[in-house]
C-alpha positions as CSV (number, residue, x, y, z in Angstrom):
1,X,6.6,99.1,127.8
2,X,3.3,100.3,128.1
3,X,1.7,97.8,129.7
4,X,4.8,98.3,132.2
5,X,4.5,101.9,132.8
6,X,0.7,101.8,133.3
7,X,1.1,98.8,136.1
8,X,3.9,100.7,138.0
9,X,1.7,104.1,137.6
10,X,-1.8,102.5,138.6
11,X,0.8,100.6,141.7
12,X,2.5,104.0,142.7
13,X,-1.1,105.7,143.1
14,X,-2.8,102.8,144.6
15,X,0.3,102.4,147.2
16,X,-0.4,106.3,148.4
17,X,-4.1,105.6,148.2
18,X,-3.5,103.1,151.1
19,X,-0.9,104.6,153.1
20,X,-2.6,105.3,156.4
21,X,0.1,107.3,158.2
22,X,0.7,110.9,156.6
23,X,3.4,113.3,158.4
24,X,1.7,116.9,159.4
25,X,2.9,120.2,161.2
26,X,1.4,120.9,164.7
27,X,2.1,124.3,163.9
28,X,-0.3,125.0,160.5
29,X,2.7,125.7,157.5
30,X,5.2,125.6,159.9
31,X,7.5,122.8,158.3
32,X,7.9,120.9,161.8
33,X,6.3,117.6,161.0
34,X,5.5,117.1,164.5
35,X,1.8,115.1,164.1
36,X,1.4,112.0,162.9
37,X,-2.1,111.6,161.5
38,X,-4.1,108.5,161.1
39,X,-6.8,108.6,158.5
40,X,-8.0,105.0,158.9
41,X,-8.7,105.7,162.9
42,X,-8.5,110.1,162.8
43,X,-6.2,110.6,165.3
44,X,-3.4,112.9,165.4
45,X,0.0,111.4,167.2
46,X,2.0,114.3,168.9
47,X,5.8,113.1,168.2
48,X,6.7,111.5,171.6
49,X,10.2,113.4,171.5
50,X,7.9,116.6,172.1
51,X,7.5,114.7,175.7
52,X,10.8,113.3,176.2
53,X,12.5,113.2,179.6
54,X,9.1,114.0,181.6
55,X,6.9,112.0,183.7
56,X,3.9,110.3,182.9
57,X,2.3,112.3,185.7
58,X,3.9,115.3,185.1
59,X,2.3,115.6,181.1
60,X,-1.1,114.1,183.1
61,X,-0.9,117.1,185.1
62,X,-0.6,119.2,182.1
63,X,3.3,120.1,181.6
64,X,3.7,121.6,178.2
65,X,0.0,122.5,177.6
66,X,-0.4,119.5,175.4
67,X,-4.1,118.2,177.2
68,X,-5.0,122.1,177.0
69,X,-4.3,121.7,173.1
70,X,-7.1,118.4,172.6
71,X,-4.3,116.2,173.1
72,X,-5.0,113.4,175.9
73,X,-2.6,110.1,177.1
74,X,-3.5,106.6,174.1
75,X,-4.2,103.8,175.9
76,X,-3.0,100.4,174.8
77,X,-6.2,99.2,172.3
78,X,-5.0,102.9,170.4
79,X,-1.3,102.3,170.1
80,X,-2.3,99.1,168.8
81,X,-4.4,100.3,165.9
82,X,-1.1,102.9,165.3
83,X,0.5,100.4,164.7
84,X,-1.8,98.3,162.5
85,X,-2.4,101.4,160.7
86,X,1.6,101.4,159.8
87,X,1.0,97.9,158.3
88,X,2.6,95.8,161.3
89,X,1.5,93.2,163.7
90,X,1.4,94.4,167.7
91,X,3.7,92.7,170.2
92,X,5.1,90.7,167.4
93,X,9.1,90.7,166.6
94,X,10.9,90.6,162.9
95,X,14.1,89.1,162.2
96,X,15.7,89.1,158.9
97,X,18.1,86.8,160.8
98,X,15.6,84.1,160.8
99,X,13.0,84.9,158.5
100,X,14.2,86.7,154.8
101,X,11.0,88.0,154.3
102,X,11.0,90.6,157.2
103,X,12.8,93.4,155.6
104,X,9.5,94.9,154.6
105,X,8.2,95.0,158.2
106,X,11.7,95.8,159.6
107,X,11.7,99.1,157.3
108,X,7.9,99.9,158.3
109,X,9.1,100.0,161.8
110,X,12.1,101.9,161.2
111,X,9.5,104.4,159.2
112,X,7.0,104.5,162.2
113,X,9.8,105.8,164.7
114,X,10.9,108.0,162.3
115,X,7.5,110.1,161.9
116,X,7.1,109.3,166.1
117,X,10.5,110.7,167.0
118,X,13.3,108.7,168.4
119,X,13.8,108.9,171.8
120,X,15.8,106.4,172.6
121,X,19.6,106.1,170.3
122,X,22.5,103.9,171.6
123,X,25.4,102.7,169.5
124,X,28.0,100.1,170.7
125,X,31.2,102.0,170.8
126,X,33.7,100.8,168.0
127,X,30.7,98.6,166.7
128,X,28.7,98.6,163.8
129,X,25.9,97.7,166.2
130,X,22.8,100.8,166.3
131,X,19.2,100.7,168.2
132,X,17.0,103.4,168.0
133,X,13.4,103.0,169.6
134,X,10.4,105.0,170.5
135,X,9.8,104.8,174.1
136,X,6.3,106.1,175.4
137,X,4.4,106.1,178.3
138,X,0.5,104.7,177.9
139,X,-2.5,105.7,180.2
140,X,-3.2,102.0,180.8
141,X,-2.6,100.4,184.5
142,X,-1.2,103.4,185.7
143,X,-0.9,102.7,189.8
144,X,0.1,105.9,191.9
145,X,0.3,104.0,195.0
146,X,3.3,104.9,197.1
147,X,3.7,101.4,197.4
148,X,5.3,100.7,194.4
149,X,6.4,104.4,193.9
150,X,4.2,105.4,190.7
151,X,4.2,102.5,188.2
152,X,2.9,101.5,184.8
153,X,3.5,100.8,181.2
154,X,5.4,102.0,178.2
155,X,5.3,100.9,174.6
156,X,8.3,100.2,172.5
157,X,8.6,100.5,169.1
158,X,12.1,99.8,167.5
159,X,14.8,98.5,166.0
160,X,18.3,96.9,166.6
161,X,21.0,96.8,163.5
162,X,24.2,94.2,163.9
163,X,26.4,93.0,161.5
164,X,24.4,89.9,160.6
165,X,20.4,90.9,161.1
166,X,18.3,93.3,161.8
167,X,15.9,92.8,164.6
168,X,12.2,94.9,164.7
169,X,9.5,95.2,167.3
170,X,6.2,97.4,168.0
171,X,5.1,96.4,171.5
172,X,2.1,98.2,172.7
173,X,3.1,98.0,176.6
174,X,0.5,94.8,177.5
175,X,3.7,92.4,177.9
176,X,6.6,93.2,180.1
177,X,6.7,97.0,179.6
178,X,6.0,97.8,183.4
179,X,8.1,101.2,184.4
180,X,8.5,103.7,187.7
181,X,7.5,106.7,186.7
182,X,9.9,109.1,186.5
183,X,11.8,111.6,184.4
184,X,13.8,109.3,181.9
185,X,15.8,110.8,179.1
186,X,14.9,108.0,176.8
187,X,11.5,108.3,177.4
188,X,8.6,110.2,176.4
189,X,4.4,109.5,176.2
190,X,2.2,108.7,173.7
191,X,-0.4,111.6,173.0
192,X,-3.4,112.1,170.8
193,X,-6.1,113.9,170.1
194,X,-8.6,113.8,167.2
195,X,-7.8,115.2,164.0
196,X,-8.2,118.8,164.3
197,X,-9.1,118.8,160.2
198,X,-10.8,116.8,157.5
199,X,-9.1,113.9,156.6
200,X,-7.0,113.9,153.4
201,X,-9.0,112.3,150.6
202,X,-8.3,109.3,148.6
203,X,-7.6,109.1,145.1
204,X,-11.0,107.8,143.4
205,X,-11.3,105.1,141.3
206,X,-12.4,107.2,138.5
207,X,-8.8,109.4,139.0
208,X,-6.5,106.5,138.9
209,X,-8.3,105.1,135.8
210,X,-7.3,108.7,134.4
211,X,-4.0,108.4,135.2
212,X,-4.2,105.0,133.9
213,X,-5.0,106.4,130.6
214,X,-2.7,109.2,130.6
215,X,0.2,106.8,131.1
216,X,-0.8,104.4,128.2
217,X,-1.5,108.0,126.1
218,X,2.3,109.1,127.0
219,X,3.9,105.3,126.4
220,X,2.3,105.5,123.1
221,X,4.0,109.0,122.4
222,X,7.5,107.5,123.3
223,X,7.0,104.6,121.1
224,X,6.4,106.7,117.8
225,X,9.4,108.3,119.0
């Protein structure tokens, strides 16, 4: 027992020593949760529901006083380290129809648009069938030639339940992910800006090995008792 309560103790601090992705308010004490922030990189991630239904040039332009706030359009390469940063592989899919193994990522995913915002949510009527998905426009390859009436890229990241799998993605926009720009419901843009404070610290390894101790202090208590 105490060997079992010091593993799961040391694991449970160790897990929130790595995790890389920490919810914060835009509004200091606020309770909105509306950053993301990114201590492995330092960026803050406005939630992309914040910017849903506008156009990418419309929040270039400034709509909502986000750029006047730090916050700027991510590019591709910094969606990408979001996502790495979340634990997942960019532009790769997760099945738990083929592989058993991809719950793990699949939840990961479905934690990611969580803290992002959903801004995309359709259901099959009178099916257990459910996709939810974080769509955002990126600064990358944006064209505003009349041509081909504003165009660019979005990334994706999502997930579709059905009645015998689970399907995951994160797609950073550098695939198939080409869009008119336009005002879309489902869709907002991906902003950042660099964290406006320090970054939370780690536990040390001197304050886990303290803990450690604690727990073997307090499994020794309940074993006398």
């Amino acid at each position: 027992m105490r060997l079992t309560l010091l593993c799961v103790t040391i694991f449970g601090f160790t897990q929130l020593a790595n995790a890389e992705l920490i919810e914060k308010d835009l509004v200091p004490n606020s309770g909105d949760h509306s950053l993301t922030f990114d201590r492995r990189t330092g960026f803050e991630w406005l939630d992309v529901t914040l910017t849903q239904g506008r156009s990418f040039a419309e929040v270039k332009n400034g709509w909502g006083g986000w750029l006047d706030q730090g916050f700027r359009i991510a590019n591709q390469t910094e969606v990408d380290g979001l996502i790495e940063s979340s634990g997942l592989t960019p532009n790769k899919m997760y099945n738990t129809e083929s592989d058993t193994g991809a719950a793990a990522d699949i939840q990961a995913v479905k934690d990611l648009t969580q803290k992002l915002g959903r801004t995309f949510i359709y259901e099959d009527e009178g099916s257990p069938y459910q996709r939810r998905s974080t769509y955002g426009y990126v600064a990358d390859d944006y064209n505003p030639s009349p041509v081909y009436a504003n165009f660019g890229r979005y990334a994706d990241i999502g997930f579709y339940e059905r009645n015998y799998g689970t399907m995951a993605w994160a797609l950073d926009g550098s695939d198939a992910q080409i869009y008119r720009d336009g005002q879309y419901g489902g869709v907002g843009t991906f902003l950042i800006r660099t964290a406006q404070v320090a970054a939370v610290p780690e536990p040390s390894a001197f304050a886990l090995f303290l803990v450690g101790l604690s727990a073997l202090g307090l499994a020794r208590k309940v074993r006398k008792y």
